[in-house]
Every structure is written in C-alpha cells, then in structure tokens.
N, CA, C and O atoms as a GROMACS GRO file, in nm:
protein
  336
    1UNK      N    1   1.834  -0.596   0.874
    1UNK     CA    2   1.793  -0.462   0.837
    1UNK      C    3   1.659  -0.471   0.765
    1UNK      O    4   1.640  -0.559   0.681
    2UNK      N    5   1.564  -0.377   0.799
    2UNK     CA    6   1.450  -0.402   0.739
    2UNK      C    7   1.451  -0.292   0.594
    2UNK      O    8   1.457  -0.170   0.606
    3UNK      N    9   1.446  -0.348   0.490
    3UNK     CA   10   1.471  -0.297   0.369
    3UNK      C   11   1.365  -0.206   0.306
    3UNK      O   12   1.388  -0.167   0.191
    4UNK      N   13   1.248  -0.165   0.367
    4UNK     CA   14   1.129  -0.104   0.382
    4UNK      C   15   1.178   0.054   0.401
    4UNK      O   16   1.163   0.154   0.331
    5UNK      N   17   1.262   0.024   0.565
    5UNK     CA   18   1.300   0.163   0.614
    5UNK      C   19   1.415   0.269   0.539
    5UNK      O   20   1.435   0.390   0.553
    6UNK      N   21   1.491   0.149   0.441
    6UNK     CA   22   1.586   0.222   0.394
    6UNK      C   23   1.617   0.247   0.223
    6UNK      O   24   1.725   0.268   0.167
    7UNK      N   25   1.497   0.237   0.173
    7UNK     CA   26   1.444   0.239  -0.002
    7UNK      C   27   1.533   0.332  -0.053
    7UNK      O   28   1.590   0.299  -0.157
    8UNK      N   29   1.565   0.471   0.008
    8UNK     CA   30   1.649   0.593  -0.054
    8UNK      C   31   1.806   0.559  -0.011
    8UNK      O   32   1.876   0.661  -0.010
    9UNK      N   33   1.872   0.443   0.024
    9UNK     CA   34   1.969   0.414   0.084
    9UNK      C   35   2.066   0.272   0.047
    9UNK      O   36   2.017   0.163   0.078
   10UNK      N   37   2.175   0.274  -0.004
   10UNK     CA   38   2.227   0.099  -0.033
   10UNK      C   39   2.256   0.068   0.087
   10UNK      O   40   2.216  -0.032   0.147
   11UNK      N   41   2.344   0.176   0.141
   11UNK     CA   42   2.412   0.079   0.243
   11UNK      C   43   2.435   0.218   0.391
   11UNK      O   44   2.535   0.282   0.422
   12UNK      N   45   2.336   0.217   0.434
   12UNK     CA   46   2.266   0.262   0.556
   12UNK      C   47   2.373   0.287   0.684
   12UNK      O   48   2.382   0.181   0.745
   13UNK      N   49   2.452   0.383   0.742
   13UNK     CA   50   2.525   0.422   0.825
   13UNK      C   51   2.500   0.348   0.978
   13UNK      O   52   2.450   0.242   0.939
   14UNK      N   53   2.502   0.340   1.097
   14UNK     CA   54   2.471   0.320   1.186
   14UNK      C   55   2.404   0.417   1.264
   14UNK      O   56   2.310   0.376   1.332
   15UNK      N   57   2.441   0.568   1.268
   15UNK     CA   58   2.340   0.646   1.299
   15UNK      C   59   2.215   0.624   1.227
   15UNK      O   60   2.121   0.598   1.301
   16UNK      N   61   2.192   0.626   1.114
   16UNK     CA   62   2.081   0.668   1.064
   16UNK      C   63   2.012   0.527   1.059
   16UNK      O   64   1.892   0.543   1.040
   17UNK      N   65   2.053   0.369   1.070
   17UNK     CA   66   1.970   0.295   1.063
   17UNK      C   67   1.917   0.284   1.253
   17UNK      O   68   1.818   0.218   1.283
   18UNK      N   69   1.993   0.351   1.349
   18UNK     CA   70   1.877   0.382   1.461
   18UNK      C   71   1.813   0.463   1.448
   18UNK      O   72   1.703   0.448   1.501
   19UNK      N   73   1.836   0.583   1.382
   19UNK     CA   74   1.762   0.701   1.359
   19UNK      C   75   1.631   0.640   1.287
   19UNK      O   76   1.531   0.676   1.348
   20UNK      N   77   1.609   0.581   1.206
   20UNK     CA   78   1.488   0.529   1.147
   20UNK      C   79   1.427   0.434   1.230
   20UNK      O   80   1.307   0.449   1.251
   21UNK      N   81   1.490   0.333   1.287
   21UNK     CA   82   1.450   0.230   1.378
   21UNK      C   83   1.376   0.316   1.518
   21UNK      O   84   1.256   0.292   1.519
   22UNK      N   85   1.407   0.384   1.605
   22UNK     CA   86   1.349   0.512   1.654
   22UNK      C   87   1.239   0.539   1.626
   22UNK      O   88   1.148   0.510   1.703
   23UNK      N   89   1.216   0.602   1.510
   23UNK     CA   90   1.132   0.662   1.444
   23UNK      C   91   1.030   0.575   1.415
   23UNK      O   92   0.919   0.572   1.467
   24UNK      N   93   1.083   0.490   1.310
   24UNK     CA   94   0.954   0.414   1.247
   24UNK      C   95   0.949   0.268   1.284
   24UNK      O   96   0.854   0.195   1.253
   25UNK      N   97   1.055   0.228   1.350
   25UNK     CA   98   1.050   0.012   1.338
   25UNK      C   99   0.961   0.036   1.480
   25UNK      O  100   0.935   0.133   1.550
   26UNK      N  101   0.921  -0.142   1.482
   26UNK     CA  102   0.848  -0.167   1.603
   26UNK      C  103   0.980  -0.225   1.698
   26UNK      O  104   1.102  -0.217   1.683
   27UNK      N  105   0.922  -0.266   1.768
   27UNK     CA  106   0.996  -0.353   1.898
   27UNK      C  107   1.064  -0.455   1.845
   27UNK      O  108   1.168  -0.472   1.909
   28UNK      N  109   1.058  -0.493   1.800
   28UNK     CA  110   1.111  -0.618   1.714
   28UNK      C  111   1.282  -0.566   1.653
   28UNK      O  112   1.393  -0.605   1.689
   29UNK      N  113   1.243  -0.473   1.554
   29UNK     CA  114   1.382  -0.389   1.554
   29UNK      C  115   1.424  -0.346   1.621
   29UNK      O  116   1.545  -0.366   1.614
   30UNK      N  117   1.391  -0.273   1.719
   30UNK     CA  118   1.452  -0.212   1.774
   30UNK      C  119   1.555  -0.279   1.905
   30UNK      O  120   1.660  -0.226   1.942
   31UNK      N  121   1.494  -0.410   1.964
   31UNK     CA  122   1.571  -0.494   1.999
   31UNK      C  123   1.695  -0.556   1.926
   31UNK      O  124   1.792  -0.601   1.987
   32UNK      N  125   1.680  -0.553   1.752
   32UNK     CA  126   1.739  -0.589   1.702
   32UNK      C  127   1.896  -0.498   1.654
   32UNK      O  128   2.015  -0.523   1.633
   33UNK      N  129   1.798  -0.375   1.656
   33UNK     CA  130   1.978  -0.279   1.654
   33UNK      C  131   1.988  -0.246   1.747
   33UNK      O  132   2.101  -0.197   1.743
   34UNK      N  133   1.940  -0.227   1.876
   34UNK     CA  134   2.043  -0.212   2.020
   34UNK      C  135   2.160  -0.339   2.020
   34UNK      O  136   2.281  -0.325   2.040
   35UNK      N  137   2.085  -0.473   1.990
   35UNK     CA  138   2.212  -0.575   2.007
   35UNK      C  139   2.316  -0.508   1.893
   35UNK      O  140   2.433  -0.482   1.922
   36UNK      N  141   2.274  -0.491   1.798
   36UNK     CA  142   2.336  -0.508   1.640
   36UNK      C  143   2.498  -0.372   1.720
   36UNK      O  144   2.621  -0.386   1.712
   37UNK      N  145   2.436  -0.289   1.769
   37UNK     CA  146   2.530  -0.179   1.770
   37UNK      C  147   2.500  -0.140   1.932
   37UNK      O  148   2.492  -0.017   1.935
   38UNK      N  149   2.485  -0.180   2.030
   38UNK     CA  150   2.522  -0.160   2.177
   38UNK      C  151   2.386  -0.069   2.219
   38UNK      O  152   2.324   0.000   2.139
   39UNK      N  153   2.361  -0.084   2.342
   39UNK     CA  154   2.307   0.054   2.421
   39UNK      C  155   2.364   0.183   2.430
   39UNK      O  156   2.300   0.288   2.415
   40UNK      N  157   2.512   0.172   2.462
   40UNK     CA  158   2.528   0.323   2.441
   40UNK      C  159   2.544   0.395   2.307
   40UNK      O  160   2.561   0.517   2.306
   41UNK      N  161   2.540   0.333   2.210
   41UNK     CA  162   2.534   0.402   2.089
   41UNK      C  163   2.394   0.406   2.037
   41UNK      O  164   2.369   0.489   1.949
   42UNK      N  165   2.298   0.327   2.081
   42UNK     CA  166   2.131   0.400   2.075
   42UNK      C  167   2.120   0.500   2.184
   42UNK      O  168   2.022   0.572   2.164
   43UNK      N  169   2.192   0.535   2.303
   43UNK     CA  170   2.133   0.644   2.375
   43UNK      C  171   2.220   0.767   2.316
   43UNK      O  172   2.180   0.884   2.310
   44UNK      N  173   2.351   0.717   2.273
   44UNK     CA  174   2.460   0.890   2.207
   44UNK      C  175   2.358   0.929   2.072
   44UNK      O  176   2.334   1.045   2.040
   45UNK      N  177   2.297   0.794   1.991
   45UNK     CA  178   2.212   0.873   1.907
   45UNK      C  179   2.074   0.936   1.949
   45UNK      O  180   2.024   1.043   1.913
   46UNK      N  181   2.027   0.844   2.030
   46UNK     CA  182   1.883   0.937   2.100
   46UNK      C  183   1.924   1.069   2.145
   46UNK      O  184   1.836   1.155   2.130
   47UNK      N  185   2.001   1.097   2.182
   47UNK     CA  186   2.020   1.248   2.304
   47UNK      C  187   2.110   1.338   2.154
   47UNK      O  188   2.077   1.453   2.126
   48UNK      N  189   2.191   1.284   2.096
   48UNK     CA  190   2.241   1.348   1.955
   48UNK      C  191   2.161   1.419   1.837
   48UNK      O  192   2.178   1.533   1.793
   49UNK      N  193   2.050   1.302   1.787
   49UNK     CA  194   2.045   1.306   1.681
   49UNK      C  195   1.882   1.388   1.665
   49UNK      O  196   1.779   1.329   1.697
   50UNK      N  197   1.884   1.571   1.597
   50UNK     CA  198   1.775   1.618   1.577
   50UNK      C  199   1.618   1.569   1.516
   50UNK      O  200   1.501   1.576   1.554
   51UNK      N  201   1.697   1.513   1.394
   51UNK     CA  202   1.584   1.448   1.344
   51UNK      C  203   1.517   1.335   1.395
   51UNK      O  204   1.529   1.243   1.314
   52UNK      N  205   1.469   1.310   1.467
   52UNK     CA  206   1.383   1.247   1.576
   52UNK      C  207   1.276   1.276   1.607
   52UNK      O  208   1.264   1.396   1.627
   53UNK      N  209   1.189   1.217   1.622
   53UNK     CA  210   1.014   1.217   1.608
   53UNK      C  211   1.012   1.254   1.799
   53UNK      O  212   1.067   1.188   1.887
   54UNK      N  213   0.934   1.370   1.813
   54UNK     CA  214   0.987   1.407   1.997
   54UNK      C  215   0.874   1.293   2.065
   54UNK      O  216   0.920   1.217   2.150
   55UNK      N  217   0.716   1.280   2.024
   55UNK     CA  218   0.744   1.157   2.067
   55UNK      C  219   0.794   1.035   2.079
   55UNK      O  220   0.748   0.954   2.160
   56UNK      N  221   0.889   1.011   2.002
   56UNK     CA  222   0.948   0.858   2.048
   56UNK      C  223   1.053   0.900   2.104
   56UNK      O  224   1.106   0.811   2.170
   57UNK      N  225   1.111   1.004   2.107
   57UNK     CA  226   1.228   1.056   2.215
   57UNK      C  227   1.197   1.074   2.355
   57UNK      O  228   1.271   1.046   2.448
   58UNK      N  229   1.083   1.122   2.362
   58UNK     CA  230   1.066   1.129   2.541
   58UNK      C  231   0.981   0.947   2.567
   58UNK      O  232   0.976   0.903   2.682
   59UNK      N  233   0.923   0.861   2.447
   59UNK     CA  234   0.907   0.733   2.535
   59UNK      C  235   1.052   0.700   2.588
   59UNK      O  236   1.085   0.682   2.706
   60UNK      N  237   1.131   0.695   2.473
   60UNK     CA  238   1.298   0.614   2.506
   60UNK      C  239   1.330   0.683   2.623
   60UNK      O  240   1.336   0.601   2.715
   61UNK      N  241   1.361   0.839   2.674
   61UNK     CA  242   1.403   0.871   2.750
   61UNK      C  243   1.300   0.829   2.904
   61UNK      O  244   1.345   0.839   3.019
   62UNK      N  245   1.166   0.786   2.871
   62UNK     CA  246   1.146   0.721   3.000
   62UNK      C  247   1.165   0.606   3.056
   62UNK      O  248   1.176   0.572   3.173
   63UNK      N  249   1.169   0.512   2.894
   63UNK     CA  250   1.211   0.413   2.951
   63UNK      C  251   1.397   0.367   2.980
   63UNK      O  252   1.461   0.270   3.020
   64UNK      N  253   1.420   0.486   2.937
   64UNK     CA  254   1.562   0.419   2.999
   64UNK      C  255   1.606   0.506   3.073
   64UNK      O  256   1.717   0.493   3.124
   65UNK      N  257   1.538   0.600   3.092
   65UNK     CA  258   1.569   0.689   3.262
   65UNK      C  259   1.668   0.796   3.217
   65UNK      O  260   1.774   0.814   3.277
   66UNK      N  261   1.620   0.886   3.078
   66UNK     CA  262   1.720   0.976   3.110
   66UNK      C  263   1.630   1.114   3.076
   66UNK      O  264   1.525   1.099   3.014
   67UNK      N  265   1.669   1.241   3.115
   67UNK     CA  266   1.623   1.357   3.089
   67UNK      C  267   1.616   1.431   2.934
   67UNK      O  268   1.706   1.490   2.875
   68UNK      N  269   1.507   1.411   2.902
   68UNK     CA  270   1.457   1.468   2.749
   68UNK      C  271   1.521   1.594   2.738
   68UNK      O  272   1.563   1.628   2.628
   69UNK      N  273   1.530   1.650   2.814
   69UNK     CA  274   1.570   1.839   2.821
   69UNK      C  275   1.734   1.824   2.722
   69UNK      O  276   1.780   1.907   2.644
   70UNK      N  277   1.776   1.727   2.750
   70UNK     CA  278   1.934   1.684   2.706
   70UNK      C  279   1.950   1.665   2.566
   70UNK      O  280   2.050   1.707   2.505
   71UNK      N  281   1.840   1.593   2.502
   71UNK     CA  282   1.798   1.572   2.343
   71UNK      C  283   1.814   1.677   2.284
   71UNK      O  284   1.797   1.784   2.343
   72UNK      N  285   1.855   1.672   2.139
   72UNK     CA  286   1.855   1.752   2.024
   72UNK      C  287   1.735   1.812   2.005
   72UNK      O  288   1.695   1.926   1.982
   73UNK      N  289   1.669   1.665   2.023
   73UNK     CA  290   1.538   1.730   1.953
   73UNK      C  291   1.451   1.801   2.049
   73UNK      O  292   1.345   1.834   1.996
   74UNK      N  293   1.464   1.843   2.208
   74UNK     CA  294   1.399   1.907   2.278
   74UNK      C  295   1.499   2.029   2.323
   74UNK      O  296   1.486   2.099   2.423
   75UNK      N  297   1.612   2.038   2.209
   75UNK     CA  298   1.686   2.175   2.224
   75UNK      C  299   1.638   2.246   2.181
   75UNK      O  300   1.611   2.355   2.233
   76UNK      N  301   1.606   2.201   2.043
   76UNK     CA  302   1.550   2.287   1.929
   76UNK      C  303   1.397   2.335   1.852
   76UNK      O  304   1.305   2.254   1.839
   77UNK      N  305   1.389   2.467   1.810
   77UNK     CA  306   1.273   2.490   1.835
   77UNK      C  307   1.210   2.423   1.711
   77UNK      O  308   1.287   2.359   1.640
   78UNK      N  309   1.093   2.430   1.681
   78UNK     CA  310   1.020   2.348   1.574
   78UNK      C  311   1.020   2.437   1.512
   78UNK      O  312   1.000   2.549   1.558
   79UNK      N  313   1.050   2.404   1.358
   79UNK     CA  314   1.035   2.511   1.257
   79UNK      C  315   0.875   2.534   1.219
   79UNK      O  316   0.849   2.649   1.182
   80UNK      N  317   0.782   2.456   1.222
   80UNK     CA  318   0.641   2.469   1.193
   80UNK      C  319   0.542   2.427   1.314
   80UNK      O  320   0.571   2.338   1.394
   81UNK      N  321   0.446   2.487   1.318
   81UNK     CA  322   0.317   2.421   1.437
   81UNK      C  323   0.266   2.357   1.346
   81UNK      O  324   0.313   2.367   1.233
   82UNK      N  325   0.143   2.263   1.377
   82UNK     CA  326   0.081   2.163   1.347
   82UNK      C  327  -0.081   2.289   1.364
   82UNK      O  328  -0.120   2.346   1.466
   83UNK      N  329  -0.143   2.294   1.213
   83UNK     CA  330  -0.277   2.357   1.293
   83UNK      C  331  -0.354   2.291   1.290
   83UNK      O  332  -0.361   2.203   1.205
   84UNK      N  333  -0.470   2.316   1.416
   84UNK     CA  334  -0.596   2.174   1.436
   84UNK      C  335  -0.726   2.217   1.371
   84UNK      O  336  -0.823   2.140   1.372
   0.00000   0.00000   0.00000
C-alpha cells in the first residue's frame, strides 16, 4: 500500500484503496492491487464507484474493453464546469 495515497486513513477499505489507485497511483500500483484484490473487483469498482476522475475511467474502460456509458461516473452529471 502506498502510504502517500492514504494520509486521512489507518486502515484503507478495498474499494477505496482502488478508488485512489485509479485515480492517483501509477502503473506500478495499479498492477499491484488488481493482483492484491482480482480483476473483477477493479472493474465492479471502475463501473460502481462515482468518485472517479472521468479521465482515468474512460482510459480503463478502453483498455479493458468495456463501455464508459455504464460508469457512475459517466451517469452522473458534474456538479461544476471547469472555466477556461
């Protein structure tokens, strides 16, 4: 577990340490909690879990071949725009 990602946390759930790994780890982790806790429990949390950064939800969903439309986080509408 990288102890960086989880400072507000002792002892880190399994959703939420992919939910951060997702979000913020590199490749390195993230190889490391697919073994730690299976493939299908990183894809029930990818397609589950709202809080999710939508780009790293539609890379995962290309690279593992599934439809973004299905995600939480491309159910729901964004509470704020980004202004440029």
């Amino acid at each position: 577990m990288r102890n960086e990602l989880f400072w507000d946390y002792n002892n880190p759930g399994a959703e939420l340490e992919i939910q951060r790994a997702i979000n913020f780890g590199g490749f390195d982790y993230i190889d490391y909690v697919q073994e730690k806790y299976g493939m299908e429990r990183f894809k029930n949390t990818l397609i589950n879990n709202r809080n999710l950064s939508r780009k790293a939800v539609n890379y995962w969903c290309m690279v593992l071949n599934l439809d973004r439309s299905i995600t939480r986080s491309y159910q729901t509408e964004n509470i704020w725009e980004p202004t440029r």
